[in-house]
C-alpha positions in Angstrom: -23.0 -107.5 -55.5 -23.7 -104.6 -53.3 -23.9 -101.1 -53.6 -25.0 -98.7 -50.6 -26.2 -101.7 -48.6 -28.1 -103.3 -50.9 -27.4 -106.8 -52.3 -28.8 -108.0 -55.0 -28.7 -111.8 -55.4 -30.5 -115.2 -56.1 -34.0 -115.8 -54.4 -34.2 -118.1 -51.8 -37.1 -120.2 -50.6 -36.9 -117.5 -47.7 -37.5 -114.7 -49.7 -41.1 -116.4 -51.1 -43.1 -113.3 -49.2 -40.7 -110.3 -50.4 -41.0 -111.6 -54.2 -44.6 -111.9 -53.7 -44.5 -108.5 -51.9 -43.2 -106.7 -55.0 -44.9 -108.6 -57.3 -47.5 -107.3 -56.0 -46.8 -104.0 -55.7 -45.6 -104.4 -59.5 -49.4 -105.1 -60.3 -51.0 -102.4 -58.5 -48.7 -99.9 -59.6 -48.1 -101.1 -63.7 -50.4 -103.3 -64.8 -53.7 -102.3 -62.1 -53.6 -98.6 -64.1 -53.1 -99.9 -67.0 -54.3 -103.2 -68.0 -58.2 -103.7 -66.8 -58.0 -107.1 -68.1 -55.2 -108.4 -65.9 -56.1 -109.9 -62.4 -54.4 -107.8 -59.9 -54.7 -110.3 -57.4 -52.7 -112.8 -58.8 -49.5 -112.4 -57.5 -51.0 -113.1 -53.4 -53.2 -116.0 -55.1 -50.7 -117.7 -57.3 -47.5 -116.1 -56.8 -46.2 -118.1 -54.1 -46.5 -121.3 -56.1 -45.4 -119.7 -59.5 -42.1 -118.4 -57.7 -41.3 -121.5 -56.0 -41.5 -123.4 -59.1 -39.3 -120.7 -61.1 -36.4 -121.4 -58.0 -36.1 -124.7 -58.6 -36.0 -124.1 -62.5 -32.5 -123.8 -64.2 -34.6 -122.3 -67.1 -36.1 -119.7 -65.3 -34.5 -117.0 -62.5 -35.5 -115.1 -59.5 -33.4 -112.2 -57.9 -33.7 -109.9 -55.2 -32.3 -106.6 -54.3 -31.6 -107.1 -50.3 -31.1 -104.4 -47.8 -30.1 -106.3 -44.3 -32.6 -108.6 -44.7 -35.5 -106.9 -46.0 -36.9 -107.8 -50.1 -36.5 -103.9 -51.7 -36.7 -105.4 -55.2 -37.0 -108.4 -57.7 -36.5 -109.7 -61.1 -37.4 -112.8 -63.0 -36.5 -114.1 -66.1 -36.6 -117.6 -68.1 -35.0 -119.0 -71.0 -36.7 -120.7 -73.9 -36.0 -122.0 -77.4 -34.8 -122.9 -79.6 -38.1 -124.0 -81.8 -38.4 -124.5 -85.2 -39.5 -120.7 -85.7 -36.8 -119.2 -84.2 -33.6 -121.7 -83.7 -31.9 -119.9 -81.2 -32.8 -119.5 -77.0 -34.0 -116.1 -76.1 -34.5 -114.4 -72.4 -37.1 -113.3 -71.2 -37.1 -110.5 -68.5 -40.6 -111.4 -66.7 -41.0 -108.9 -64.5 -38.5 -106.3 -62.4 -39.8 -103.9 -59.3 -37.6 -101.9 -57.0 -39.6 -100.2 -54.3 -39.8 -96.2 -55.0 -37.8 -95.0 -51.7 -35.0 -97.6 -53.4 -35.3 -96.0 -57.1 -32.6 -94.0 -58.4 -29.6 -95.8 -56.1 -29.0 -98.2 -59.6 -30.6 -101.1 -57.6 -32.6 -102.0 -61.3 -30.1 -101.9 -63.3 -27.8 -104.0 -61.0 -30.7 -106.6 -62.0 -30.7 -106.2 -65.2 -27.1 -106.8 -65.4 -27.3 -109.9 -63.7 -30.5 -111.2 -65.7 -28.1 -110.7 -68.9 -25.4 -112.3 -67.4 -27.6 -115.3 -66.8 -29.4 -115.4 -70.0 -25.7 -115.1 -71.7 -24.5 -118.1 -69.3 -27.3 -120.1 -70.5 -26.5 -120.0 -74.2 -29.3 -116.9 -74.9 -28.3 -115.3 -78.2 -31.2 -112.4 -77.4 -33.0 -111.0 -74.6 -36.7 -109.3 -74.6 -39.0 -107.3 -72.2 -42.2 -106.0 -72.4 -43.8 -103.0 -71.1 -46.9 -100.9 -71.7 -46.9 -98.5 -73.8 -47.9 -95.6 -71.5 -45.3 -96.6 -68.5 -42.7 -94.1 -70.3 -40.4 -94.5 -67.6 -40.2 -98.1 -67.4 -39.3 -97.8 -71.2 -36.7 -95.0 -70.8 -35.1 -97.6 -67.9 -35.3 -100.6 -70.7 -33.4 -98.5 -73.1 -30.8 -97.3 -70.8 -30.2 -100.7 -70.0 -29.4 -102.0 -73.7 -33.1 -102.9 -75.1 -34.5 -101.5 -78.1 -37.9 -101.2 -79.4 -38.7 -104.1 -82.2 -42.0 -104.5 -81.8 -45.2 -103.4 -81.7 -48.7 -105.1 -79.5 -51.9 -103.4 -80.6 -55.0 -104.4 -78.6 -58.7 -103.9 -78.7 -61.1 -104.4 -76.1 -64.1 -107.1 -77.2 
């Protein structure tokens, strides 16, 4: 799929250092304001390993938004379930990034589109993200894009 030179697509062993690129960006930018507990480092330390696992996965999915060559973007996802609890498969969007000079061109939502039609290819009957609470725009994106609020994570520092 492309749209004004972008494409996004399946991950390739190729794009290892654009997915780690973002992922890392992802961290500082999300997670490094505003989760002290989380180890901003670990996408450069573990990422390459953790995303070369997920390609050869068919229960889990990296994509990446493309512009001639160059990583603007990623996604992941993974499928799990059914269990006992809850008898059905359910998605899991992992983690999505589109750099900011990219934002605003529909490059996310292209990945969200193909994360559902994944999850919906691999038998998913429901589909879940997270987000922090304070990143009101990532939210606002989620629920433009067919997620709703269901729950609720409260947290205390120990």
């Amino acid at each position: 799929m492309s749209d004004n030179g972008v494409v996004v697509r399946p991950a390739t062993a190729a794009d290892l250092d654009g997915v780690v690129a973002c992922s890392s960006a992802l961290f500082a930018e999300d997670a490094g304001r505003r989760d002290p507990s989380l180890d901003v480092n670990w996408p450069r330390e573990h990422g390459p390993a953790h995303f070369t696992a997920a390609l050869g996965d068919p229960a889990r999915l990296v994509m990446v938004a493309d512009d001639g060559g160059r990583i603007v973007g990623h996604m992941t996802g993974s499928i799990s379930g059914p269990t006992s609890m809850r008898p059905v498969p359910v998605a899991t969007l992992g983690s999505i990034y589109v750099q900011p000079a990219y934002r605003g061109q529909k490059i996310g939502s292209r990945l969200v589109a193909e994360f559902r039609t994944w999850a919906g290819g691999g038998g998913a009957q429901y589909a879940g993200v997270t987000a922090y609470a304070g990143n009101e725009a990532a939210i606002r994106f989620y629920q433009r894009n067919g997620f709703a609020t269901r729950s609720v994570v409260l947290e205390t520092a120990l």
